[in-house]
N, C-alpha and C positions, 0 to 999 in steps of 0.2 A: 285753294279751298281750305278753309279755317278747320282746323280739328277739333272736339271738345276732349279734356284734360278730364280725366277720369275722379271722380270725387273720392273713389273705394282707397283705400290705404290697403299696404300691401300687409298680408295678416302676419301680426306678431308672433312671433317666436314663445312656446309654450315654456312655462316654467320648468316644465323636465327639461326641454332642449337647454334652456339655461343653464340647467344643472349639470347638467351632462360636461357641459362644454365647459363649463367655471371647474367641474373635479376632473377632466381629463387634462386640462391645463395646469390644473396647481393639486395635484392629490392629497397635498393636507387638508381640503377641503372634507373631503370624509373620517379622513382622523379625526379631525376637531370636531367635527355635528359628532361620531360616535361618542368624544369623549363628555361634550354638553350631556347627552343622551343618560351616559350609565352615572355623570356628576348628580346628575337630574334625582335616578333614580335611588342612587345610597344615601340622596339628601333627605327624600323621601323616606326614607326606611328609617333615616336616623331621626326624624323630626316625629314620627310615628312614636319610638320609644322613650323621646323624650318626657319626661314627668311636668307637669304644668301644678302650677301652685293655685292654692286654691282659689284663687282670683279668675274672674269668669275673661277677663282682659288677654289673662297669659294663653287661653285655651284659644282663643277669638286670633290672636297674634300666632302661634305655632299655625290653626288651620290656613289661617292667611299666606304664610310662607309656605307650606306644603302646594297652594291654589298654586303657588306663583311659580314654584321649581318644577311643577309637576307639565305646567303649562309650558314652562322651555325647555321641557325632555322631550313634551309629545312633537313641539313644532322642528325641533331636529331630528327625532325619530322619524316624521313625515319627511322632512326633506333629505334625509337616508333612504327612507323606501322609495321616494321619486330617483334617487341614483342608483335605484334596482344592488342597492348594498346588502352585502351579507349580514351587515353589522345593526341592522334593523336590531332595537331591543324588544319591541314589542309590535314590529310592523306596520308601526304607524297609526294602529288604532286607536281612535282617543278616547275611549271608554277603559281601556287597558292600562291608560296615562290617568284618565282626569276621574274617574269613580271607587268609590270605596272599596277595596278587596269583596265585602258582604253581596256587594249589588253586581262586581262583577262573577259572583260563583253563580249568583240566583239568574244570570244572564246565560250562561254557560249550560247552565241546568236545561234553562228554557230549551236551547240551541240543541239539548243533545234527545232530549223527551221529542220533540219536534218535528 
């Protein structure tokens, strides 16, 4: 009697388990996401007090670099909190990572009035 072969694939493995298993095998894995993470964030700090010239180009070019570091600290910060890390800098939030200090106090505000 003929069988029928099952069409279902057997369910993939979640990106934590991924994680998990990529930094219990090789533990510079979490070294290195933390150190992207705090690279991320003094890049940030520094590109913040950098002085732009009066050219509307140099202000357009600083925000653009800050979009871009701030965006590869948040996606290592999240793949730190998926490795239940201590080293979490901001636990992954990306409102924490990718919005203006201003917008995230008035967010905090909200959170705490609430």
């Amino acid at each position: 009697m003929a069988t029928r072969k099952s069409t279902q694939a057997a369910p993939a493995a979640s990106v934590n388990d991924f994680l998990k298993v990529a930094s219990s095998a090789d533990p510079a894995i979490e070294s290195l996401l933390s150190e992207i993470a705090a690279l991320a964030h003094r890049t940030d700090h520094r590109l913040r007090l950098l002085p732009c010239g009066d050219g509307e180009i140099d202000a357009i070019e600083v925000d653009t670099l800050r979009d871009v570091v701030m965006r590869m600290g948040w996606m290592a910060d999240v793949a730190l909190q998926r490795l239940d890390s201590i080293n979490t800098m901001r636990n992954g939030h990306a409102e924490q990572w990718l919005l203006p200090p201003s917008c995230i106090t008035a967010l905090l505000g909200d959170e705490v009035g609430a």
